[in-house]
N, C-alpha and C positions, 0 to 999 in steps of 0.2 A: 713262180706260181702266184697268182692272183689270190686274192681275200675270197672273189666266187668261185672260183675253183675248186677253194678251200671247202667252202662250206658245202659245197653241191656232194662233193667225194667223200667230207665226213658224214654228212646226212646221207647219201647210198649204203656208206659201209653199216650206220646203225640200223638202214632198213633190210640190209642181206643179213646181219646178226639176228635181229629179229625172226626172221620168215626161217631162219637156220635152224634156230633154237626151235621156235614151236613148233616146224614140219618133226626134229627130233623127239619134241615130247608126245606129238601124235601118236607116236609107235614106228616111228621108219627108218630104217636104217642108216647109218651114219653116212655112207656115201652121197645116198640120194636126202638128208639132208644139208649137206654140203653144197650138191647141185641146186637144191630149191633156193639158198643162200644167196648164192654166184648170180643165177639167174634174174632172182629180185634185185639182185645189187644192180646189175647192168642193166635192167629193163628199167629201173629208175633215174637212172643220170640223165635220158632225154627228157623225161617231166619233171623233174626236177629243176633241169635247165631252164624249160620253157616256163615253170613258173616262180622263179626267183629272176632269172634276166629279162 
């Protein structure tokens, strides 16, 4: 695994913690904050991509 890979994967995973957490503290349930989690994770790696490479 590459140095960018690196960072692209760790900065998704703090941005699906993120969006995890607060969708949780909104009031929503644990599963669908989970889902909001996942979803910010994976919808981040292509911009993320596209703007660090």
């Amino acid at each position: 695994m590459t140095m960018h890979t690196a960072i692209i994967l760790l900065a998704a995973v703090i941005i699906g913690l993120i969006a995890g957490i607060l969708t949780f503290l909104s009031g929503t349930l644990v599963p669908a904050a989970v889902l909001a989690g996942l979803s910010a994770s994976g919808l981040s790696i292509p911009v993320l991509r596209s703007l660090i490479g």
